[in-house]
C-alpha positions as CSV (number, residue, x, y, z in Angstrom):
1,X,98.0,151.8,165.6
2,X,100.6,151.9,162.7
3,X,99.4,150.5,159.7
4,X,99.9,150.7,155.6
5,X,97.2,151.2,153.7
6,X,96.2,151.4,149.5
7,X,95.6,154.0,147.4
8,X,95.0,154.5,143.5
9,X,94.5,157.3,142.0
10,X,92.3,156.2,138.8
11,X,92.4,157.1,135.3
12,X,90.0,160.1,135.3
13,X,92.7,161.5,138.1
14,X,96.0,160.7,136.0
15,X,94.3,162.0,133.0
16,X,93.8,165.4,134.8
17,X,97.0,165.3,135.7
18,X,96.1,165.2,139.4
19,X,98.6,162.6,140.9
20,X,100.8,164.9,142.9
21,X,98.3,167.1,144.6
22,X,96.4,163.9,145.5
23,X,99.2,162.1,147.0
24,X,100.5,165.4,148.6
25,X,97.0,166.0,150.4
26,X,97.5,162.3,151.8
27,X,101.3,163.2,152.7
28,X,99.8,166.6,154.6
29,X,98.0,164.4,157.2
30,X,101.1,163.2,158.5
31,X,101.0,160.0,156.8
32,X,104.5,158.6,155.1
33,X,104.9,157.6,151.4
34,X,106.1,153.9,151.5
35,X,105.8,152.8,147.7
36,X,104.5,154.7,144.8
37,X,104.1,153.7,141.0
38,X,102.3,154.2,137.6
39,X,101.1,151.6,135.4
40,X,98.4,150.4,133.3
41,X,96.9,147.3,134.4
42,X,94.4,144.9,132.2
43,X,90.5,143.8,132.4
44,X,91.9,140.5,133.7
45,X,94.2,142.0,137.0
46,X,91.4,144.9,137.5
47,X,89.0,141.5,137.6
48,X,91.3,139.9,140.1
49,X,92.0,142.9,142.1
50,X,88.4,144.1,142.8
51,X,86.7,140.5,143.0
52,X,84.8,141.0,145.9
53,X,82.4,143.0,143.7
54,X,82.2,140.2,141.3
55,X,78.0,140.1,140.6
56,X,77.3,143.0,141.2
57,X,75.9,145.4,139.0
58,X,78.6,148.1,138.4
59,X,81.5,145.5,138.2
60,X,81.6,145.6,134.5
61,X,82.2,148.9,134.0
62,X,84.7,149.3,136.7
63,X,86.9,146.8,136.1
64,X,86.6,148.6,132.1
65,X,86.9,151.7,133.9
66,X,90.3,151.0,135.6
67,X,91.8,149.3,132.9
68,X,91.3,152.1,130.3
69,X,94.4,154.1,131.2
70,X,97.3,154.6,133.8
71,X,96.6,154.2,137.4
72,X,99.0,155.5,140.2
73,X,99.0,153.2,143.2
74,X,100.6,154.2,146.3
75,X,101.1,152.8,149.7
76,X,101.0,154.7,152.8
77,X,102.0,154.5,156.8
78,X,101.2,155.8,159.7
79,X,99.1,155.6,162.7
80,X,95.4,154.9,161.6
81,X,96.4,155.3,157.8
82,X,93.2,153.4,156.7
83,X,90.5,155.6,158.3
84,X,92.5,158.9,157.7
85,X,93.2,158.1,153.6
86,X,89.2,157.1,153.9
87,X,88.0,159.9,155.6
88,X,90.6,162.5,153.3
89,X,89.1,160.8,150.2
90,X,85.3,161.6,151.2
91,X,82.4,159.8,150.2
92,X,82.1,157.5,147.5
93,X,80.0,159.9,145.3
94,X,81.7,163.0,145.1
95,X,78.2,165.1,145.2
96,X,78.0,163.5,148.9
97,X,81.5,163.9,149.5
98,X,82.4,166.6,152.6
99,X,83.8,170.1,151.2
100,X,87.8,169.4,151.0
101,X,87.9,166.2,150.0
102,X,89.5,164.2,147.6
103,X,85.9,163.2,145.7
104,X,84.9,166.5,146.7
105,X,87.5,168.4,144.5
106,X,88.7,166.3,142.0
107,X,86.0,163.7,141.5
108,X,83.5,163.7,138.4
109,X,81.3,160.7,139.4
110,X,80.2,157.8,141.7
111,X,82.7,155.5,139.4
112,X,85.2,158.1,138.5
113,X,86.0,159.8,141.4
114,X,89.7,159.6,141.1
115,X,91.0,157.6,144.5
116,X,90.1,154.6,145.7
117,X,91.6,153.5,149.1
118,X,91.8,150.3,151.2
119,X,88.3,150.1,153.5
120,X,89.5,147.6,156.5
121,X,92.9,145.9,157.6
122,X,92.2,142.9,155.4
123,X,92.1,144.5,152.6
124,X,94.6,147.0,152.7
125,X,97.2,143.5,153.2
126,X,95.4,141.9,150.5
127,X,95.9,145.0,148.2
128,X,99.6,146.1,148.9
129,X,100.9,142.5,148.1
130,X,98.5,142.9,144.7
131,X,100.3,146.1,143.6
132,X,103.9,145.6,145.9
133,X,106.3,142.9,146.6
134,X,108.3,142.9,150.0
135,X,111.4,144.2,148.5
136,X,109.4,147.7,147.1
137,X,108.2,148.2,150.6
138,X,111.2,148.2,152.5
């Protein structure tokens, strides 16, 4: 099934300067480029954005994390583009992350691991109209 999915490549990523071999391994598995942009967002929309974590432990520091320097966010097509983005950015903590992978190569820690990517359908929608209006997905 065709469908868009969200990526951001985080600050530890952008500091590296990392943004274009990350979005050209995503482009590699066939997957189109619909959007892409930098930008710095604040405490408050990294608050609003990742909300569903609101209690739990770590959500301090990430919503710190991503606020502390320039994010790209991207949006990507094709068929299946949520599970293939998730299974070409690896596990969660690079150290668990298969050989290959985004995580894998590029990322330092559980928190920094330089992507994160939409996890269902629901999300994915609820992300690209975070980042995206209609017009910039044309």
């Amino acid at each position: 099934m065709t469908e868009r999915t969200l990526t951001i490549i985080k600050p530890d990523a952008t500091e590296r300067n990392l943004s274009a071999r990350i979005l050209s391994m995503i482009e590699s598995a066939g997957l189109k480029l619909v959007s892409v942009k930098s930008m710095k967002i604040s405490k408050k929309e990294a608050e609003e954005f990742y909300y569903v974590h609101k209690g739990k432990p770590f959500f301090e520091s990430l919503t710190q994390y991503m606020s502390s320097g320039k994010i790209v966010v991207a949006v990507f097509e094709g068929e299946d583009a949520i599970s293939k983005v998730r299974k070409i950015m690896g596990a969660t903590d690079p150290k668990k992350a298969e050989d290959g992978t985004i995580r894998k190569l590029y990322g330092i820690d559980i928190e920094k691991n330089s992507i994160h990517g939409s996890d269902s359908r629901e999300s994915a929608e609820f992300e690209v109209s975070f980042f995206f209006s209609k017009k910039e997905l044309i």
